[in-house]
C-alpha positions as CSV (number, residue, x, y, z in Angstrom):
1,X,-11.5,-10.0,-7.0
2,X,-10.3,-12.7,-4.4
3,X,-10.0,-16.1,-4.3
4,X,-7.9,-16.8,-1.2
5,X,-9.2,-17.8,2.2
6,X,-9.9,-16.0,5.4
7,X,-7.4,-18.0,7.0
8,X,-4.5,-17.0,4.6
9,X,-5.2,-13.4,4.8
10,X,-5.4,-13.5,8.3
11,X,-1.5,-15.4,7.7
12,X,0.0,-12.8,5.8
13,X,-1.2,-9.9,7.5
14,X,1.3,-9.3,10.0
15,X,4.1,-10.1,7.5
16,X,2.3,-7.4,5.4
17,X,2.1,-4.8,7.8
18,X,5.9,-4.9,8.6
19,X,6.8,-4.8,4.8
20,X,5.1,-2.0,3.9
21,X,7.3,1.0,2.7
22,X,7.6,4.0,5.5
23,X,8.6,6.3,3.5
24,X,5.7,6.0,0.7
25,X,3.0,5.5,3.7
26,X,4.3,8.3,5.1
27,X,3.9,10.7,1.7
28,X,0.4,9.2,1.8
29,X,-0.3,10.6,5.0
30,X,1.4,13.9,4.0
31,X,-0.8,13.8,0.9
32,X,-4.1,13.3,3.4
33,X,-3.1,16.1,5.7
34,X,-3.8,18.6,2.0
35,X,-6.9,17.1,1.5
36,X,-10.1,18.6,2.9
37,X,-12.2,17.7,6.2
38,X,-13.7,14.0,4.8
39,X,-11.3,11.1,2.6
40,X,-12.9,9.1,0.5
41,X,-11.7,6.2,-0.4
42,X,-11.8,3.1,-2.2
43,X,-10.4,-0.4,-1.7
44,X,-10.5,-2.5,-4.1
45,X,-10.6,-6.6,-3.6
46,X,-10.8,-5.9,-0.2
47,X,-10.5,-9.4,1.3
48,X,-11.0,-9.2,5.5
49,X,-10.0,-5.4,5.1
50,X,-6.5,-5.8,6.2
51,X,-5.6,-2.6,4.1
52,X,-7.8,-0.6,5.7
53,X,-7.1,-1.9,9.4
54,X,-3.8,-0.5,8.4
55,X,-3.9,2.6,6.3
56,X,-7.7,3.8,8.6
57,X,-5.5,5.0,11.9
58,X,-2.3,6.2,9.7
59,X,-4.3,8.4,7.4
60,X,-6.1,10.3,10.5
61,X,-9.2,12.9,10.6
62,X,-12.8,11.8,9.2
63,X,-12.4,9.1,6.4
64,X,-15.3,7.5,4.8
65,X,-14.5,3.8,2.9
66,X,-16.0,2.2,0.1
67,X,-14.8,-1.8,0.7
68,X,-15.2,-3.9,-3.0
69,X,-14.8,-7.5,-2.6
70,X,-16.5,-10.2,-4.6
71,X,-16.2,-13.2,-1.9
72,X,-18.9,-13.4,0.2
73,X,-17.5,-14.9,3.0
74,X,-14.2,-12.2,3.0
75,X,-17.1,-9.8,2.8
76,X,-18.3,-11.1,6.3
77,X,-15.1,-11.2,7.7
78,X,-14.6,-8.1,7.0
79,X,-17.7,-6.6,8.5
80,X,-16.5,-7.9,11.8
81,X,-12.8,-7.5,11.6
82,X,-13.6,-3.5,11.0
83,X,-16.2,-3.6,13.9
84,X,-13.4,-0.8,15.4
85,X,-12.0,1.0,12.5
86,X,-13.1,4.5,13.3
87,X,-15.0,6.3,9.6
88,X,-17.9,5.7,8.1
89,X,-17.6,2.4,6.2
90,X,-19.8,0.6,3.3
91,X,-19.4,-2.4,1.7
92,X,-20.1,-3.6,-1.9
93,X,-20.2,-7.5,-3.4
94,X,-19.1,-6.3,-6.8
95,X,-16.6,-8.5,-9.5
96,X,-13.7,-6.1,-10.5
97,X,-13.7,-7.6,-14.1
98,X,-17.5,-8.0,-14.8
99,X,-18.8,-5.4,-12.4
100,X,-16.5,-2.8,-13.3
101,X,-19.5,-0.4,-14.6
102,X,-21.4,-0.8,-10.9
103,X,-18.2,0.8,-9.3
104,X,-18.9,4.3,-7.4
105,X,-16.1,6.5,-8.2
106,X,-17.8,9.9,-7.6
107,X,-16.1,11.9,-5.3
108,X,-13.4,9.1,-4.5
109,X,-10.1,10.7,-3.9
110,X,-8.0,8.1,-2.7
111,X,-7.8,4.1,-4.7
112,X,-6.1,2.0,-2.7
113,X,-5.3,-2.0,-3.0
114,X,-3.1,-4.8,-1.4
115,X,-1.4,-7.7,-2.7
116,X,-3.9,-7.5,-6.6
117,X,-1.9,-6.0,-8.9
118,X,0.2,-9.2,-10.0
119,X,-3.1,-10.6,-10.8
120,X,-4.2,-8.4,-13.6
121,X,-4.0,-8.2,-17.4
122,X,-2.7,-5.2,-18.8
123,X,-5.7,-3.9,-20.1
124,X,-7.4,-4.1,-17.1
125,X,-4.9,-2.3,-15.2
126,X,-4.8,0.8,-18.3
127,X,-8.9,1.3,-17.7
128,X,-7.5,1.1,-13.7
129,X,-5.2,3.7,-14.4
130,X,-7.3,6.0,-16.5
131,X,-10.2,5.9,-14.4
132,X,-8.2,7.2,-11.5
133,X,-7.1,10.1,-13.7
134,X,-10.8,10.5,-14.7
135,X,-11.5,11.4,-10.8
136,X,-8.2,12.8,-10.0
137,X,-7.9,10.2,-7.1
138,X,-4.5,9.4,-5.6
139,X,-3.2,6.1,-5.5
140,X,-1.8,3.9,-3.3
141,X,-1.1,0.0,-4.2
142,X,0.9,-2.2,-1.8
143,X,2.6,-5.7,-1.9
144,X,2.9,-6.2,-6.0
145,X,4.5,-8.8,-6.1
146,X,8.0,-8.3,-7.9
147,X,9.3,-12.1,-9.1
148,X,12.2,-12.4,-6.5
149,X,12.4,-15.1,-4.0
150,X,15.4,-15.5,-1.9
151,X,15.7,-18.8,0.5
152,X,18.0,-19.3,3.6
153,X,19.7,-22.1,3.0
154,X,19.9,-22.0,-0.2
155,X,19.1,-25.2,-2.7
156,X,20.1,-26.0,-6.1
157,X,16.8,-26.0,-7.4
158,X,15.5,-22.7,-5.9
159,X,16.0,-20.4,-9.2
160,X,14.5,-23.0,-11.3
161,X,11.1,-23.5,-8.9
162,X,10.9,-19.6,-8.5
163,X,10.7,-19.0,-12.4
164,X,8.1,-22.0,-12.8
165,X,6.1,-20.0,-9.7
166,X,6.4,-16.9,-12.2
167,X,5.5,-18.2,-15.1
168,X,2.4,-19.1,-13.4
169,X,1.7,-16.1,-11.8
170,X,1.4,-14.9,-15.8
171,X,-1.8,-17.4,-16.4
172,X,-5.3,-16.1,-16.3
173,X,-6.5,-15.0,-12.9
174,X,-9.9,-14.1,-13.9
175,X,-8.5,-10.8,-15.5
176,X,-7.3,-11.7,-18.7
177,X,-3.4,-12.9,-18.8
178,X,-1.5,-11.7,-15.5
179,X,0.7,-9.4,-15.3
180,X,2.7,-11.4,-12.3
181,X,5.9,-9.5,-11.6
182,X,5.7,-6.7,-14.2
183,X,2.2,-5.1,-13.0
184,X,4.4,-2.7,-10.5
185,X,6.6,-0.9,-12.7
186,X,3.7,-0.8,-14.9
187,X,1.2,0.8,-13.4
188,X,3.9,3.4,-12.6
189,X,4.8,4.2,-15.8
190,X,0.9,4.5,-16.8
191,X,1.0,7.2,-14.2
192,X,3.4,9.0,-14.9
193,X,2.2,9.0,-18.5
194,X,-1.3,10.3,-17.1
195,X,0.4,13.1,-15.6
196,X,1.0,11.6,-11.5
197,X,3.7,12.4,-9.5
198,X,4.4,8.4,-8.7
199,X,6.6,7.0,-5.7
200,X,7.4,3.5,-5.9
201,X,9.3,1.5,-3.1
202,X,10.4,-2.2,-2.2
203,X,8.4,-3.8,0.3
204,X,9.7,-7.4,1.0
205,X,8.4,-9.9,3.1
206,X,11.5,-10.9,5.3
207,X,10.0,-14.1,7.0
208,X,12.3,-15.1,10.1
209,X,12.2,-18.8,11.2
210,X,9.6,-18.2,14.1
211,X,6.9,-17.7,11.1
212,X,6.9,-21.4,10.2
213,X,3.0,-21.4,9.4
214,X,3.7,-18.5,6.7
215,X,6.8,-20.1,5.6
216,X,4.8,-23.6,5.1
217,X,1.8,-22.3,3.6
218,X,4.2,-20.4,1.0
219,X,5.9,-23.6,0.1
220,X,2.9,-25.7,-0.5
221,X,1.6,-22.6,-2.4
222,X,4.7,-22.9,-4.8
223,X,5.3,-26.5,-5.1
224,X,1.6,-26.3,-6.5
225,X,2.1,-23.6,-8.8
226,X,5.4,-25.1,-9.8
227,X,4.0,-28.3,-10.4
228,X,1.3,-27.4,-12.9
229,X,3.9,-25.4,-14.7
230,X,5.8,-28.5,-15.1
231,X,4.3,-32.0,-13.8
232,X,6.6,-34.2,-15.0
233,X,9.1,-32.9,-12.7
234,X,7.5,-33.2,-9.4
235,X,9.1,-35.7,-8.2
236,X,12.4,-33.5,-7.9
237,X,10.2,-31.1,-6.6
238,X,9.0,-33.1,-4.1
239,X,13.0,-34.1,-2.7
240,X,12.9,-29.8,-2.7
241,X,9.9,-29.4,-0.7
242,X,11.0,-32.1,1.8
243,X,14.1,-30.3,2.7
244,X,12.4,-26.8,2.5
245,X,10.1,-28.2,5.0
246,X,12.4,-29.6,7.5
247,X,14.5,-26.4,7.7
248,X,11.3,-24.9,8.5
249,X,10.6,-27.3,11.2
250,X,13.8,-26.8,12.3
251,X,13.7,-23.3,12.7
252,X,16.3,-23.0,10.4
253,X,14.2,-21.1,7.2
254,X,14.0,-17.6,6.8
255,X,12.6,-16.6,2.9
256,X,12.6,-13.1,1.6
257,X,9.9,-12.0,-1.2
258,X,10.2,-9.3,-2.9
259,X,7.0,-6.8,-3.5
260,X,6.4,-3.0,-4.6
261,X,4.7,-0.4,-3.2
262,X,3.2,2.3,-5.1
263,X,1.9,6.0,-3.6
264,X,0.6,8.4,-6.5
265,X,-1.0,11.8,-6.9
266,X,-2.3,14.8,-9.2
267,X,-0.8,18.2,-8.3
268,X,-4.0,20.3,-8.1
């Protein structure tokens, strides 16, 4: 499920790519090399396909991709983005909340998503969890976001604006109530309790002054958030952005946010 833009996807996915965790991509690919001849793999709310532009060339040998992605236009995107992914890929229009019954997870050993998890309810991230077991698929969830957002220079109101942009993240995102910040370490306890030997890692975004398009569409992105959360104090919020903004301009901005990663499998 998606409802971001091409445009921001295409934004993030550098800053992505460097954040991911090594080490866990790594015991992903160490995971792959055990597996037989073909992968087969899901990803779910797929967006452009950014996650598997990344994980397609890392994994190696013959791979064969099920993309899920409700947006029609991502869906497009997508198609042509992957034009050179090498694997045998398919595509499917399918809501993760009220399609969930049209999902194909015969013979899919590896679940994979990027930058979803903080959207879900609990419940929905239990059948999620469960359903993997059901197939014995591995699993491998990036960029969760974790509720930590560190500015440079720092301001005053930072802490306050960060836990408004949190208690936002916990509304309804077409899931049922978000988990925001605690979906990570949940979905890794879940495992664990289903029997997976579970790797989670920090994956920050470290965003360095030359990414001023990121670092502006971030800050509109919260002030919005923040203000629904609390829209009788905009007008502070508002002195806040200014100065974030011209720091940016400046090139004087650099903003860290934190994220998880997850990688986690079944002995056989």
């Amino acid at each position: 499920m998606s409802d971001f833009s091409a445009q921001w996807l295409a934004l993030r996915e550098a800053a992505d790519a460097a954040a991911r965790h090594p080490q866990l991509t790594a015991a992903a690919r160490a995971w792959r090399q055990r597996q037989g001849a073909v992968l087969s793999a899901m990803d779910l709310a797929s967006g452009t396909g950014a996650n598997v532009r990344f994980l397609a060339p890392r994994l190696g040998g013959e791979q064969r991709w099920l993309l899920v992605e409700r947006d029609p236009a991502l869906l497009v995107c997508s198609v042509e983005l992957l034009a050179g992914v090498k694997g045998t890929l398919d595509w499917r229009r399918l809501d993760l909340v009220s399609d969930w019954e049209r999902l194909e997870w015969r013979g899919v050993a590896l679940v994979t998503a990027s930058a979803l998890l903080d959207l879900v309810s609990a419940a929905w991230l239990e059948r999620l969890a469960e359903q993997c077991r059901d197939v014995r698929a591995a699993v491998l969830i990036v960029l969760s976001y974790d509720g930590s957002v560190v500015w440079q220079p720092r301001l005053a109101e930072d802490a306050l604006v960060c836990a408004r942009v949190n208690r936002h993240q916990r509304g309804d995102k077409g899931f049922g109530p978000a988990l925001g910040p605690n979906a990570a370490p949940l979905l890794a306890a879940l495992l664990r309790r289903l029997g997976y030997t579970v790797k989670i890692g920090p994956s920050p975004w470290r965003l360095q002054p030359q990414q001023r398009a990121l670092q502006t569409a971030l800050l509109q992105g919260w002030l919005e958030a923040a203000q629904q959360i609390a829209p009788t104090k905009s007008l502070a919020m508002l002195d806040w952005r200014a100065q974030r903004q011209d720091w940016i301009e400046r090139g004087e901005s650099r903003i860290q946010v934190g994220h998880w990663d997850i990688f986690a499998w079944l002995d056989q």
